[in-house]
N, C-alpha and C positions, 0 to 999 in steps of 0.2 A: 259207853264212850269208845270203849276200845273199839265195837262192831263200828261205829261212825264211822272212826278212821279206817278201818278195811274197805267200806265200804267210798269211800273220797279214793284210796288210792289206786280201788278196783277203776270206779268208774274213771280215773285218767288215766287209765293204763289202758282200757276201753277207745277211750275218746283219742291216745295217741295212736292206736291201732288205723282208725276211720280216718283219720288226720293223715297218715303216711299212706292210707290206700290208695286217695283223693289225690294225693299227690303224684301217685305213681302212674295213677289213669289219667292226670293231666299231663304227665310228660310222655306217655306216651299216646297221647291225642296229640299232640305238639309235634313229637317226632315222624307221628302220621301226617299231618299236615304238610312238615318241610320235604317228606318223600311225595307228597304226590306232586308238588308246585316242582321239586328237581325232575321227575316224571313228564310233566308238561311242557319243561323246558325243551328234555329230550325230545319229546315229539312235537314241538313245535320252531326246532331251532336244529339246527348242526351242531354237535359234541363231539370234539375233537380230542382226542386217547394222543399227547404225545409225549415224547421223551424231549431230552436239550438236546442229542444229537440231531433229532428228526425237526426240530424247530430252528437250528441254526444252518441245516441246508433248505428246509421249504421257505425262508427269508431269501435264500441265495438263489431259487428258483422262483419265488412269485413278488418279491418287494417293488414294487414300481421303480424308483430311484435306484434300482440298481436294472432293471429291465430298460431302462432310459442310458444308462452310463453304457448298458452292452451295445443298445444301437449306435450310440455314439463312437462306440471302438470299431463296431464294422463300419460305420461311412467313414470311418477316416480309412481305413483299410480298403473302401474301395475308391478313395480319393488318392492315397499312393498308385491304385493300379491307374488311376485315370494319368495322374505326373507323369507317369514311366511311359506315358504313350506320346511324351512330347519328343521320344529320340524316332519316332515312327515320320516317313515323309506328310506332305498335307498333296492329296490327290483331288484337284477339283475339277468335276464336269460339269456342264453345262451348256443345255442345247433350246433354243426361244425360234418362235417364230414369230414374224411383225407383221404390220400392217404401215408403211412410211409413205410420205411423197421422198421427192429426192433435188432436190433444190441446193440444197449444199454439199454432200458426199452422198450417193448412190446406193441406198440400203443398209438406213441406219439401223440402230442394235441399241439397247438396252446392256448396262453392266450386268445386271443380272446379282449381284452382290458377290460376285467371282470377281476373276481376272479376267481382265478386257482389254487385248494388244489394241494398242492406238494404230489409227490409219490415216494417208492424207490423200489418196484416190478412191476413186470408186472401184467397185466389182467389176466394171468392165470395163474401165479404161478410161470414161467419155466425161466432157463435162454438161453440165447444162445450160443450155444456150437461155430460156427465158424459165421466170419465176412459174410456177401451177399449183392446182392446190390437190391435184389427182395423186390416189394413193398407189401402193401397188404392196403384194405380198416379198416377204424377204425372212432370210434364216440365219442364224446366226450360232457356230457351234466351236467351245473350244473344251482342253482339253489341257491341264495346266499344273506340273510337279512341280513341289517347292520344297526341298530340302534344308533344311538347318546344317550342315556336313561340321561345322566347328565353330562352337560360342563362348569360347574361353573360359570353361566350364560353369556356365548361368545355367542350362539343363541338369546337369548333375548335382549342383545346389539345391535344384529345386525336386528334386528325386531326393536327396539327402533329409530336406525339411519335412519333406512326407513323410518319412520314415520315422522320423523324430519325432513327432506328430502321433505317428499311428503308437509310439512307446510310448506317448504320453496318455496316449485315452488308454491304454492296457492298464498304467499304473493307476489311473482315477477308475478303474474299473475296478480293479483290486482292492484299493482304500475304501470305495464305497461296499463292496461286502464284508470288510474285517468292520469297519465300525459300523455295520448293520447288526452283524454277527453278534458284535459285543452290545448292543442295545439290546438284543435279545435273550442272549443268556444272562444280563442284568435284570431284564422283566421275569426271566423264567425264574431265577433265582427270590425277586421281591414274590412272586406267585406263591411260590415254594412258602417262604418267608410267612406270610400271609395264611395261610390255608394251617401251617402251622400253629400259628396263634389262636384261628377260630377252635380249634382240639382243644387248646387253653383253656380259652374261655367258657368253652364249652360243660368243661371237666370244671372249672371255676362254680357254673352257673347249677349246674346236680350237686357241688358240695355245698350252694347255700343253700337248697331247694334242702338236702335234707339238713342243713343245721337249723334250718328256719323251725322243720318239723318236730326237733327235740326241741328247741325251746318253746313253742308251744304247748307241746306235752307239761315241761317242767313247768308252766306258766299258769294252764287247766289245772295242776296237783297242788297251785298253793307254792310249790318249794321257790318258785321266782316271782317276779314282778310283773302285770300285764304290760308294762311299756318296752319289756327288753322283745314281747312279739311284733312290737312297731317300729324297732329297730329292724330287727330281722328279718319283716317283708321289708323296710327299705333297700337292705342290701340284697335280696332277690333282686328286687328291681333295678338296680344299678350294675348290676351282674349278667342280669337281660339286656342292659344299654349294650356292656361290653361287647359283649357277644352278637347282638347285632348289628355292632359297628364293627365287627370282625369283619360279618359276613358280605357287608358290602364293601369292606377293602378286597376281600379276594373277588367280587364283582366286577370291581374296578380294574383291579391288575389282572384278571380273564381277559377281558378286552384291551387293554393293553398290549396283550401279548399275543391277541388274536390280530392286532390292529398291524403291530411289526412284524408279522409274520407272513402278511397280505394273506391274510383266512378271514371266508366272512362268518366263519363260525359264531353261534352266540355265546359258547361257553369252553373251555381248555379244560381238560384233567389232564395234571400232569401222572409222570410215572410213579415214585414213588418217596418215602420220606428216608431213603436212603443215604440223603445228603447228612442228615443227622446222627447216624449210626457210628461214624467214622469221618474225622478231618482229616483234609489233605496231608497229604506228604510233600513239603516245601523243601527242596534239598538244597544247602548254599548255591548260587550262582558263582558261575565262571564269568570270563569278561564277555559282555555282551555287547555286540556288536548295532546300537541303534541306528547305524545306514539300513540296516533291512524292514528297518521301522514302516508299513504303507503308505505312512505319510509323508514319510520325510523321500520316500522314493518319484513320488507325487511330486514335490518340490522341486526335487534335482532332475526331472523330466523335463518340469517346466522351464529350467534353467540353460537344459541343453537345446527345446524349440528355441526356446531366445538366440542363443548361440549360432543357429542354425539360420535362423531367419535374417540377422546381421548380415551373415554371410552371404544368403542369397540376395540382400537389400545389396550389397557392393558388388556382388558380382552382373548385378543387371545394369551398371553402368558399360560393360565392355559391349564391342561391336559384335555382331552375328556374321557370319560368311553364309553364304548358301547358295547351294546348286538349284537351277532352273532352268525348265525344261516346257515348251510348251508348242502345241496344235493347233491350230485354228482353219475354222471354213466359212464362205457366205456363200450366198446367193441371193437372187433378187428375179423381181418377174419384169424389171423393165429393159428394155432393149434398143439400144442407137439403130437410129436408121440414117438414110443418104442424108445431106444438108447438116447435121448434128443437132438436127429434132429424137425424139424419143418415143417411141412407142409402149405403151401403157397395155401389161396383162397379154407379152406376147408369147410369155415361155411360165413352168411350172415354176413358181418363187421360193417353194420348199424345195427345192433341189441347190445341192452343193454344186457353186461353180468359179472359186477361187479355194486355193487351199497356201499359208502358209506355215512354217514352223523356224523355234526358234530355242537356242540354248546360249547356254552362259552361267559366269558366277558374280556373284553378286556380295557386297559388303554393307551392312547397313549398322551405323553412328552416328547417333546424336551427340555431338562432340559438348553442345552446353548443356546437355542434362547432366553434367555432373554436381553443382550445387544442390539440387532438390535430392539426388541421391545421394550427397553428404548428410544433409539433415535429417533423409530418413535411415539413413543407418545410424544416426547418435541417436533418433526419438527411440529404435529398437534396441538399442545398447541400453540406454537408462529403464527401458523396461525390463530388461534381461537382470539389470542390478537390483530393481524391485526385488524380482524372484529369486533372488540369493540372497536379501535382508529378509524376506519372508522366510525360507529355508532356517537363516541363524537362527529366528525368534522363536520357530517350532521347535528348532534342534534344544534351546535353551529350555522352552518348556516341559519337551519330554525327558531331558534329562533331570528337569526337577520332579516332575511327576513321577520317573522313576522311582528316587531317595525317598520320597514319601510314600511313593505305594510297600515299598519296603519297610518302611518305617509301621506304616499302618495296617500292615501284614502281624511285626512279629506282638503289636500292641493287641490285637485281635485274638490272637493265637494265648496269648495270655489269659484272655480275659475266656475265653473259651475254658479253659483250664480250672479258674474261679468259681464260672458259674454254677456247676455240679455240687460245689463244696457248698457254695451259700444256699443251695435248693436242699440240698438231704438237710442244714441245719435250720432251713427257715419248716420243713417240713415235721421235724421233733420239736421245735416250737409250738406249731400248729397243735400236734396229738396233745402234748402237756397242759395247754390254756386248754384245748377243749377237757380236758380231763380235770383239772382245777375248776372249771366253768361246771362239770355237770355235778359234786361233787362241796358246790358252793363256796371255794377258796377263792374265787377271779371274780371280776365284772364281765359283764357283757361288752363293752369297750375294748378292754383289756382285749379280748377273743379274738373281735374284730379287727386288732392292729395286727396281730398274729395271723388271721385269716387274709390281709390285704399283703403280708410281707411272703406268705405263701403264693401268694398269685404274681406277685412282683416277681419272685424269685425264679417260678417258672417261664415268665415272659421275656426276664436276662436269657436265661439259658439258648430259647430259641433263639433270640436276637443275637446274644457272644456267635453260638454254630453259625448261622448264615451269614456273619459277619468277617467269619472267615475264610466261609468260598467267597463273598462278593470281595472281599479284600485282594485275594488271589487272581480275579477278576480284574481287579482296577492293573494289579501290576502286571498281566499278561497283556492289557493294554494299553498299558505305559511302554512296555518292550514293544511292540508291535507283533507277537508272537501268541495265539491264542491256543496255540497247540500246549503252553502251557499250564490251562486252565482246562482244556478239555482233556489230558492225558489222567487227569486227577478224577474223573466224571466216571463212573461205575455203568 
């Protein structure tokens, strides 16, 4: 009897040996498998090695929408240089040659889409005595300054609104990389977040792998029940979900982060899980000044074009003064003869053979266009008001968003604190049921709720850490200030 039982606890002592070998050559067949498909990826995809400093300027260097807001700031920049060229004179020349009869003035001319001094003689003096339909060659050249010299400053308004203009696309320039910025170090950070949980699960998924294999063992010897081993593959399997479903969230948030970063990489490693090691250093805030906010600067850019374009809408009702100065030549190829008949093609027609010239100042007002410039200066005034109700509504919202990202900072920070405490004690849980369990004082249930509050316990822990830097996060972008989230970044 006695040799029986040596011999039953021989051969399970056996059979758990072959049991946990089995197990050990499927996980590392397993762990073979997920190295060569990462392998594959490598060499068939782009693998990008980056930190969150190097990701929050290659957004500021390749994000489409902010490569779009920078072109936008230099054409307004080179639309001020274009304004400023209205204090410059307007120089027009313009020199045609024709083909005309001359039936009613003598070498007619084309405007030419110039300036064209009127005339009521002809080129040579003569009239025409009968109608003809014969052509003859003719030239026609002038030469024509128009000065603006004083416009009751409508020019400098309009120099003024460029400029305000060009601050405004600087400041949407600026807004659109701080909240690119911050979309990014929110991805890097869920990345982070993520890749840390698959370790979890991972470490979850080898502790059922080998508790499965003790109770097996205990299950082959008799000392337990065959249904507690049907328990225990179902928690493998369910451990495998987990973990699978890890690894496609950090899948997810790769491309994520590759997506806002404008990388067409297939895969991100970030640097490292440093973030975990050490929480930030959050020091009380002084008064902080949300006018420096990006957005709120955005606003009140838009506020002052408003401002600006009012101004030049009423100043284009006053009159312009202007000097003017101008040249002119014709010639013709026809030529009077005796009787005050005309001869046809008697001299070269592209040759200059009248010249005059002429200067002066000039004022020009349209004295009833004041009504259409009333209405458009109030249509631009209640736009201007828009953008200073928009301005309040932001200003109210960032200063709500501030209180709470503080709020939700130091509730974070808490529970960061917590989490450690409940992981060492969910972890002395865990050893004692397993120890009751092998030992036959527990159930197998029992184990299992011990074994799920240990995985629990681990997955707060990540989630309190990174809930900390993202919290830091939100209120570095509540301020408008992300030099305070980055100064905290190792």
């Amino acid at each position: 009897m006695l040799s029986e039982v040596c011999y039953r606890h021989y051969y399970a002592f056996v059979k758990s040996k072959k049991i946990i070998l089995l197990s050990v050559v499927k996980f590392i067949l397993w762990c073979s498998l997920l190295l060569k498909i990462v392998v594959a990826n490598a060499q068939t995809g782009q693998v990008l090695n980056l930190t969150l400093p190097q990701a929050v300027e290659m957004t500021k260097n390749n994000y489409p929408s902010i490569k779009a807001r920078e072109a936008l700031k230099k054409a307004s920049e080179k639309g001020l240089q274009s304004t400023r060229s209205l204090y410059l004179p307007a120089v027009i020349l313009q020199s045609q040659a024709n083909y005309a009869t001359a039936n009613s003035v003598t070498g007619t001319f084309f405007p030419n889409e110039g300036f064209a001094m009127p005339t009521s003689s002809s080129v040579n003096g003569y009239k025409l005595g009968s109608n003809t339909t014969q052509g003859a060659l003719g030239n026609f050249q002038t030469l024509v300054v128009n000065w603006t010299v004083f416009a009751f400053g409508k020019i400098r308004s309009q120099v003024t609104l460029s400029k305000a203009e060009v601050q405004e696309s600087n400041t949407e320039y600026a807004n659109e990389i701080f909240q690119q910025q911050v979309k990014v170090s929110d991805a890097y950070l869920l990345l982070l977040r993520n890749q840390k949980l698959s370790l979890v699960q991972r470490e979850n998924y080898n502790r059922a792998i080998v508790l499965r294999t003790a109770i097996r063992a205990a299950a082959i010897s008799g000392m337990r029940p065959g249904v507690d081993t049907a328990f225990a593959d179902a928690e493998v399997s369910r451990t495998k979900i987990l973990l699978l479903e890890s690894i496609r969230q950090v899948k997810a948030s790769s491309i994520m982060l590759s997506e806002l970063i404008g990388s067409v990489s297939d895969s991100v490693i970030i640097d490292s899980m440093s973030f975990y090691s050490n929480l930030p250093l959050v020091e009380p805030d002084s008064a902080i000044d949300i006018n420096n906010h990006p957005l709120l600067k955005m606003y009140l850019s838009r506020i002052e074009v408003g401002n600006k374009r009012s101004n030049a809408v009423m100043k284009s009702y006053f009159p312009s003064i202007k000097l003017m100065a101008a040249g002119i030549g014709r010639g013709t190829a026809i030529s009077p003869s005796a009787g005050g008949t005309y001869d046809y093609i008697q001299k070269d027609g592209l040759q200059i053979t009248n010249y005059n010239y002429f200067m002066g100042i000039t004022m020009l007002w349209n004295m009833l266009d004041y009504p259409r410039i009333r209405n458009e200066f109030k249509s631009a005034e209640y736009i201007t008001q828009s953008y200073k109700y928009n301005y309040d509504e932001e200003k109210l919202k960032i200063t709500r968003e501030i209180e709470n990202s503080e709020l939700q900072l130091a509730l974070s920070r808490e529970q960061a604190k917590e989490a450690p405490i409940q992981l060492t004690a969910a972890k002395s849980a865990f050893e004692q049921a397993s120890a009751r369990y092998r030992n036959g004082l527990s159930t197998l249930p029992e184990l299992e709720q011990n074994f799920y509050i240990l995985n629990r316990a681990e997955v707060d822990l990540t989630v309190a850490t990174n809930n900390v830097w993202r919290s830091l996060l939100v209120k570095s972008a509540a301020v408008g200030d992300l030099s305070i989230f980055m100064n905290q970044v190792k």
